[in-house]
N, C-alpha and C positions, 0 to 999 in steps of 0.2 A: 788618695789616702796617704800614700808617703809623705807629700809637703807637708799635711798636717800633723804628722808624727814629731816632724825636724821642728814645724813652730813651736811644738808644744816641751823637747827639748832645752831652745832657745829660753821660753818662757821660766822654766823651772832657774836655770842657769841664772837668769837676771834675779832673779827671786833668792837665790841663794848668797849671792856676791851682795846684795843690796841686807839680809842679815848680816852676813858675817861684818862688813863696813859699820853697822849699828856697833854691834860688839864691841869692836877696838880703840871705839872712842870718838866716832862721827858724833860732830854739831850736834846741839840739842833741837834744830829744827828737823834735821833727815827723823830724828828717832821721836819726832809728832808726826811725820808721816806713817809710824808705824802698823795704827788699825786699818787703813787704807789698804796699806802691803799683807796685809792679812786677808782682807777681802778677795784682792786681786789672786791671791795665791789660791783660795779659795774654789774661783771660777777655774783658772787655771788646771785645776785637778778634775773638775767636772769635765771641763771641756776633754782634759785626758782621757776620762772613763768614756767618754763617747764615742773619741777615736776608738777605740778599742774596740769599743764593740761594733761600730762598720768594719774594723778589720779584719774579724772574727768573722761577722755574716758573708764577710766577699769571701775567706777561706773558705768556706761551708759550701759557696756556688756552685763552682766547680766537682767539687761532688756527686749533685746532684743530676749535672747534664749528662753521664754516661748514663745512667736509669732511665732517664729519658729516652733518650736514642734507643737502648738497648728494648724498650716497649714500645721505638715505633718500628726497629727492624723485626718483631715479632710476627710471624705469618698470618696472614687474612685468615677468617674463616671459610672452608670454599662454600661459596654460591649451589643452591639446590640448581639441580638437573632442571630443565625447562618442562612444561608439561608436552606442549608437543618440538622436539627436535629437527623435523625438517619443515620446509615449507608444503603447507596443504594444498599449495597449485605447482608442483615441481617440474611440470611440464610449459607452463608459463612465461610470458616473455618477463624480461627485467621491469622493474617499475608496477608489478602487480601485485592488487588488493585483491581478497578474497572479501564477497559479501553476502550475508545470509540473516533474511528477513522472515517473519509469517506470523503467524497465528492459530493460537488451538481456538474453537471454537465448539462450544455444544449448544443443539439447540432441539425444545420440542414442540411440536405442534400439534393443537387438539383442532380438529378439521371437523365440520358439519355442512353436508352438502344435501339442496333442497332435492335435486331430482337425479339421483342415482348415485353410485359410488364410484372415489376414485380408484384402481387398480392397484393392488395390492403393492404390485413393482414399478407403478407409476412414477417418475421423477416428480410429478404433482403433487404426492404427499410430503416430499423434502422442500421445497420450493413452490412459489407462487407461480403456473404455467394457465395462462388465458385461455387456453384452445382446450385445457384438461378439465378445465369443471363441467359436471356431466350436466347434461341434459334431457329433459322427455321421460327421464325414469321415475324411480319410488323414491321417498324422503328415504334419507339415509342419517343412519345414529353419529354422534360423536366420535371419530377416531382418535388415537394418541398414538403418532410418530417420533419420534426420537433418535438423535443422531450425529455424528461430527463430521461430515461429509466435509464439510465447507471448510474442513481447518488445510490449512495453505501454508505449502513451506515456495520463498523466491529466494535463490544464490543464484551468483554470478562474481564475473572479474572485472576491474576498472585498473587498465595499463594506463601510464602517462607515458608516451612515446615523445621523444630526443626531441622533437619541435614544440612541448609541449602539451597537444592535443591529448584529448582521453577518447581509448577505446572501450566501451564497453558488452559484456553479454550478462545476458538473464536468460534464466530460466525458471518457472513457475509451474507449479502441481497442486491441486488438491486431490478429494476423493470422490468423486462421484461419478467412480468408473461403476464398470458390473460389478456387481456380488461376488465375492470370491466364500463369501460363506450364509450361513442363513441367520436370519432374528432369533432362531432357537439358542445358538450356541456364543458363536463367535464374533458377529455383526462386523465381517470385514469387506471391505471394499477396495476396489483396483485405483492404484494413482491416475489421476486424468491431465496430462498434458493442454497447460492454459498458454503460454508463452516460450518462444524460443527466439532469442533476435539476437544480434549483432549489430550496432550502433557506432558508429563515427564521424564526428564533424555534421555533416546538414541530412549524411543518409541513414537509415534503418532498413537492413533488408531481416527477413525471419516472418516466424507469427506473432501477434499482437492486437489488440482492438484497433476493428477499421477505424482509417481514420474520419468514416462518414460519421461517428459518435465521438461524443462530447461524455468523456466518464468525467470530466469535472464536477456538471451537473448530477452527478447520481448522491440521492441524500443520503443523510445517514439512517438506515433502517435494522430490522432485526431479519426480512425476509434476503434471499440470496442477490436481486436483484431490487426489488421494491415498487417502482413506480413502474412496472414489466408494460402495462395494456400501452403505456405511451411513450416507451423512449427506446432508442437504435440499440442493439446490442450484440454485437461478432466479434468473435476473435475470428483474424483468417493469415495463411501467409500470402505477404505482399513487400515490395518495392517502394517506399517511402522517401522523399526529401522535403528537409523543412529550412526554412531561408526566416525567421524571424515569427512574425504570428501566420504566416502561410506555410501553408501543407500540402504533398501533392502525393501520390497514390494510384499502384497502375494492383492489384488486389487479385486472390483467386475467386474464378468465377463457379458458378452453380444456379440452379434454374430449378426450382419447385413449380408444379406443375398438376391443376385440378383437372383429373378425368374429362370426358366428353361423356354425361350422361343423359343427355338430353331424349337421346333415342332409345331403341331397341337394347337393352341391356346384353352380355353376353353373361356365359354361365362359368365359372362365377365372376360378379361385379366386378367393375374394379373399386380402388379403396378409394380417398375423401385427398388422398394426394401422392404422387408420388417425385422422384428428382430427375435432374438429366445434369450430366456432366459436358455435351456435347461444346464445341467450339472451341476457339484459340485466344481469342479477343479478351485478357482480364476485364474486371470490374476498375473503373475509373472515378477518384475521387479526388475533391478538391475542398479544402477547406481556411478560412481564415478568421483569425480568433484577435480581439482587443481586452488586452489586460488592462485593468490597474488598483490600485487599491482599494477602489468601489465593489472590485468583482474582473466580470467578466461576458463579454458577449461576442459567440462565431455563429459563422454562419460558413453553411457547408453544402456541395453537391455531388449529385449521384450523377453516372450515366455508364448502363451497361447492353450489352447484345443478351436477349431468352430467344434459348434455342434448345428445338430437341430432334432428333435424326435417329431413323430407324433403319436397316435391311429387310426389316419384313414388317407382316403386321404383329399390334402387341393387343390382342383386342383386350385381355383378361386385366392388361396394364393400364390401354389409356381410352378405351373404351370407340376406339376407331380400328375399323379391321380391314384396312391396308397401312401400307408404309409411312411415315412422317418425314417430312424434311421440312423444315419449315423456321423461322427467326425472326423477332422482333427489336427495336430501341426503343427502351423509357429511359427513364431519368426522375431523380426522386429531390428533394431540396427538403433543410433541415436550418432553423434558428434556434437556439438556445445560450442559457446564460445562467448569471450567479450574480446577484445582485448583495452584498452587505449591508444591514443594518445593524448598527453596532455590534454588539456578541451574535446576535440575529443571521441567519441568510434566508432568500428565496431564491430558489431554485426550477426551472423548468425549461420545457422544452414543446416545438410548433413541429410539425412535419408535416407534407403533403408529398403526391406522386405514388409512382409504382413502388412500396414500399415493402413488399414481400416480406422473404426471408430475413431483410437487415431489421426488423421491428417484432419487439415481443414473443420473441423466442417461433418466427415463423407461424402468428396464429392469422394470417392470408398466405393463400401462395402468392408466385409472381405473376402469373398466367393461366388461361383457363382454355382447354380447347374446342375449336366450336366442330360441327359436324364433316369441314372438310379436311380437318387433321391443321388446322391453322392455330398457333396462338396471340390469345387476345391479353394483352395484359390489363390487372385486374389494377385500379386505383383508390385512394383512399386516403384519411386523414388520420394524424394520433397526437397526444401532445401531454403533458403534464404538468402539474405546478406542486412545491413542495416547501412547506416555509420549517424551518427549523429556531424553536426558541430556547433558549440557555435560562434556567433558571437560577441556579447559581452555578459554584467552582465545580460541582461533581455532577447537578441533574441539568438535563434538558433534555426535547424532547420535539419530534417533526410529523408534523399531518402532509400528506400529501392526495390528490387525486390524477387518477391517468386514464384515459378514456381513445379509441381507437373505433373507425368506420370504413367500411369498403362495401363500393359498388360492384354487386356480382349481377354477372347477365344468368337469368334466371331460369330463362330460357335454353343454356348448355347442362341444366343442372338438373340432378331427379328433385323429388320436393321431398322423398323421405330424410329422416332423420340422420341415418348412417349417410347420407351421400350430399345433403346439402350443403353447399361452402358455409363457412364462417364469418356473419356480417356486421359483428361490433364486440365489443365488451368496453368494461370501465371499473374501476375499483377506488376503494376509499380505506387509506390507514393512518391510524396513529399510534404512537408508542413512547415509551417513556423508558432515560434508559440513567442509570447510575453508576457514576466510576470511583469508588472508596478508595482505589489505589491507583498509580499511574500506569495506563497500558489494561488497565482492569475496567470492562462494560457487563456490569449485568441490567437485561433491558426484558419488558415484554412489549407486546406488539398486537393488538386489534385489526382485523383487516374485512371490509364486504367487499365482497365480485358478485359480477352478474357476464354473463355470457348469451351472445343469442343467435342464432343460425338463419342464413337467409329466408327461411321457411315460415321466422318465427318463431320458433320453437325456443325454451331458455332454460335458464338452469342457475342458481346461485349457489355461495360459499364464504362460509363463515370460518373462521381463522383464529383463533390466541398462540399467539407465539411467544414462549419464553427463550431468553438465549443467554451465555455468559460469554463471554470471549474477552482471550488474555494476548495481547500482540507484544509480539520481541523483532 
């Protein structure tokens, strides 16, 4: 901006020398230049004013930059307090998440059962149980049960340890412990202990669903379990390692166990079943599963020691009035899968072998005793199929049927009602369910059972199940 000051000096300077030379008596050619030198002198003064005024705005700058500054060394506003201050796993190794999942859940069920009723504190009225619809009795009216048993809180930690690997644990509750209050008042209920594991790299030791079941295959329903008469269902704790789509599994054992009533009764009977905890020998399991974006199909096996041991006799127990010692091996095998059709799937599941306890909530035992205190184990077959169709973005909706048989010797067993084993059932549902909001189902649910006892004897159950359920 100064050079331009000093040109604009000079300029004036030439402009001045070049009138006053007119003046004194220069040629009469310099003084026909003279409109020219007007012109020029002209611009000359323009361009002056302009200087000027860049040198007035550059004065001005500098002004302005202390206010600047002076508003950025002005203090922050402080930051709000956090909501929570420390970490919620303080006892935690470095590198750890906190995770916490579930779901509230209501649901009610209007229950119609042809030959008797279910029990007022029945787990059968919250849930679909195969072995609980009565039989042999009077038609029974329409019940309305009601309830959030099913809602389910799962947290747990996920460390990423120095070499990378993730450790994790879970843990999972819902409610369908006892009663801690009555339907009159408070309809409260005890938390029940579903899952407790530890997890790292290829092992899982804790409790968790065997891994002789396939919960991929479980459709989507409104009842707690759904397709119950045909597919495996335990949680238990056990010893796990998985190596890619292989699994293997050394499991806690147990041994349900059908009286000997074939003879002379003792006073009083014994009941239609009871357990044995005896042995050392886990439950053994093996399974191998092929994913891929069709679906999915594993196939899995059982193979366990029943065993039950006494010091005396249990006549009133097991319906033999000396001592037991006694132990058998079966072995159970399981195929199932999830096939995709576009938004579509079908789902289902084969199972054969001694499949006791691990199928449909225990509606066969594993074993049955014959008159010399020996057990016989009882065999049998179950299976399901479950297609699920998506109508649009918010409704669809899944039919399924599930069906289960067991050969009982007839001959260990009284023929009455109360004592005869359990030789089939089968059910058929469909339901329809609506999600208006993400994480939001409200659905109802139709379902028929039929149930029938070695004897013959049967019993069905009718079902409309409404439910909303909100998962976070």
């Amino acid at each position: 901006m100064p050079r331009l000051s000093c040109n604009g000096n000079l300029l004036r300077r030439l402009v001045a020398v070049t009138i006053a030379s007119a003046a004194l008596g220069l040629p009469a050619a310099a003084l026909a230049q003279s409109a020219k030198e007007i012109e020029l002198e002209k611009r000359v003064a323009d361009l002056e004013k302009l200087v000027q005024q860049l040198l007035a705005e550059k004065a001005a700058a500098p002004a302005a930059a202390p206010a600047a500054a002076t508003a950025a060394a002005a203090p922050a506003k402080p930051a709000a307090a956090p909501i929570q201050g420390v970490s919620i796993t303080p006892n935690a190794a470095p590198n750890t998440t906190f995770v916490l999942t579930g779901f509230v859940k209501a649901d009610a069920n209007f229950t119609n059962t042809s030959d008797g009723e279910l029990g007022d504190s029945a787990s059968g009225r919250d849930f679909y149980v195969p072995g609980q619809t009565p039989v042999g009795g009077l038609d029974e009216g329409t019940d309305l049960n009601v309830h959030v048993k099913q809602s389910r809180v799962n947290f747990g930690t996920d460390t990423i340890l120095e070499g990378g690997d993730k450790l994790s644990t879970r843990f999972e509750i819902d409610f369908f412990g006892s009663a801690l209050g009555s339907q009159n008042v408070s309809n409260t209920y005890a938390p029940v202990l579903r899952h407790a594991y530890v997890q790292w790299r290829s092992w899982l030791v804790g409790q968790t669903w065997s891994n002789f079941m396939d919960v991929a295959t479980l459709p989507e329903v409104a009842d707690f379990i759904g397709p119950t008469d045909g597919t495996t269902f335990v949680r238990q704790p056990q010893v796990r390692w998985t190596k890619g789509g292989l699994s293997l599994s050394a499991e806690n054992r147990e041994t349900s166990i059908t009286p000997y009533t074939g003879g002379v009764l003792p006073a009083p009977a014994p009941g239609r079943s009871f357990s044995s905890d005896d042995g050392w020998m886990p439950d053994l399991t093996a399974r191998y599963a092929w994913k891929g974006p069709w679906g999915h199909v594993a196939v899995a096996g059982l193979v366990r020691e029943l065993m039950h041991e006494s010091t005396g006799a249990q006549y009133s127990l097991t319906g033999i009035n000396a001592p037991i010692d006694d132990s058998t091996w079966t072995g159970a095998l399981s195929v199932s899968g999830k096939f995709m059709i576009g938004k579509d799937d079908l789902r289902w599941m084969a199972l054969y072998g001694n499949l006791g306890r691990y199928v449909a909530l225990n509606f066969s035992n594993d074993a049955i005793l014959n008159g010399d205190g020996e057990l016989e184990s009882i065999d049998g077959y179950a299976g399901f199929v479950a297609y699920r169709h998506v109508w649009s973005g918010s409704w669809r909706s899944t039919l399924a049927y599930a069906m289960q048989s067991y050969d009982n010797d007839v001959s260990l067993s009284a023929g009455t009602n109360a004592l005869s084993p359990n030789k089939s059932s089968w059910s058929v549902l469909g339901n329809l369910f609506y999600s208006p909001l993400p994480k939001l189902d409200i659905g109802a649910e139709l379902r028929y059972a039929e149930r029938e006892l070695e004897n013959g004897t049967d019993g069905d159950l009718t079902r409309l199940q409404l439910t909303t359920k909100y998962s976070f």
